[in-house]
C-alpha positions in Angstrom: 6.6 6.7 -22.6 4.6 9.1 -20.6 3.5 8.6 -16.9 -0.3 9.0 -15.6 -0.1 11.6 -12.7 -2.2 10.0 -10.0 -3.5 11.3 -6.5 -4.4 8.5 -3.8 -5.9 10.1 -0.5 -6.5 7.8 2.4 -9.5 9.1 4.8 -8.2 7.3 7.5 -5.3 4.8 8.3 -5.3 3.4 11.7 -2.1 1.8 13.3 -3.4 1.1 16.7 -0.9 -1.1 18.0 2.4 1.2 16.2 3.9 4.2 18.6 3.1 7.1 16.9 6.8 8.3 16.4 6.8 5.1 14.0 3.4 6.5 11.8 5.2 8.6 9.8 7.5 6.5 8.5 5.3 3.9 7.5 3.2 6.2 5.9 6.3 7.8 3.9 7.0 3.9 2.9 3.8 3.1 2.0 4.0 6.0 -0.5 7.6 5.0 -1.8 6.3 1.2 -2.4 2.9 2.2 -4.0 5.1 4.4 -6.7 7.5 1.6 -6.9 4.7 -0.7 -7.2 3.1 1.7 -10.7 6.3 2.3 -12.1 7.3 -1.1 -12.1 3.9 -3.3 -12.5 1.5 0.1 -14.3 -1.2 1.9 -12.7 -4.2 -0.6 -12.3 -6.4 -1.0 -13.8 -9.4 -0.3 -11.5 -7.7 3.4 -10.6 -8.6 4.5 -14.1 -12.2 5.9 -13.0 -12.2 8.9 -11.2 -13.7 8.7 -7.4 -12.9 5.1 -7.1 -13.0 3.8 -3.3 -11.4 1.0 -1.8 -13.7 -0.6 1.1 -11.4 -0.5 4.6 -8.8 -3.6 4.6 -7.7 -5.6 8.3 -3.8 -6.5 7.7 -3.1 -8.1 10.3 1.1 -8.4 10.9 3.4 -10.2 13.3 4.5 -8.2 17.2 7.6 -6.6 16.1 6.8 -6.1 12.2 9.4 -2.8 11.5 7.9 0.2 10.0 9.8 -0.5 6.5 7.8 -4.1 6.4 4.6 -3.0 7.7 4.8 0.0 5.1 5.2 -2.3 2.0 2.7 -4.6 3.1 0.1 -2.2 3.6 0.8 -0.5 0.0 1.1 -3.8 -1.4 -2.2 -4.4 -0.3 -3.5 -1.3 -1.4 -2.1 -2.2 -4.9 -3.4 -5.3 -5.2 -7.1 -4.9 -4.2 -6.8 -1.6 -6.9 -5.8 -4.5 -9.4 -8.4 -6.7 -8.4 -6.2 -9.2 -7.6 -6.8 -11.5 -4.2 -3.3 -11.8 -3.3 -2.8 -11.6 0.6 -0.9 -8.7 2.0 1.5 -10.6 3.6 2.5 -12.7 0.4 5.2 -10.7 -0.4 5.6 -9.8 -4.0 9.3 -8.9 -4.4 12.1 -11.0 -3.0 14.1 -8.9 0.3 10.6 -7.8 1.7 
């Protein structure tokens, strides 16, 4: 089984409320979950047209949400609206998160 090479580019993801020596590592887990996320569930569907763009997206998380949680729930998120699904961010959809 062969796998689709795919390139995601955010234009902008702000983390107002997140100290900025904790951006990085949410963005490297938002990465990690989104390939977790096509490797386990496929690329969606929506992703298969070239130049497709996602409207912005509030999540809105709890004071004290860890990088690691806010990082999944933002790719999750991602992943989801990609699918077309309207499944909130903050359902998680693997047990642990």
């Amino acid at each position: 089984m062969s796998q689709a090479n795919l390139e995601l580019t955010i234009g902008r993801l702000l983390l107002p409320d997140l100290p900025p020596s904790q951006r990085a590592r949410v963005t490297a887990v938002i990465e990690q979950e989104l390939t977790r996320l096509w490797a386990e569930q496929g690329v969606p569907a929506g992703v298969a047209r070239d130049g497709l763009a996602l409207d912005a997206a509030t999540i809105e998380l709890p004071a004290g949400t860890s990088a690691q949680a806010m990082g999944v729930q933002v790719a999750q998120s991602i992943y989801n609206r990609l699918a077309g699904t309207s499944r909130p961010a903050t359902e998680p959809t693997r047990s642990g998160t």
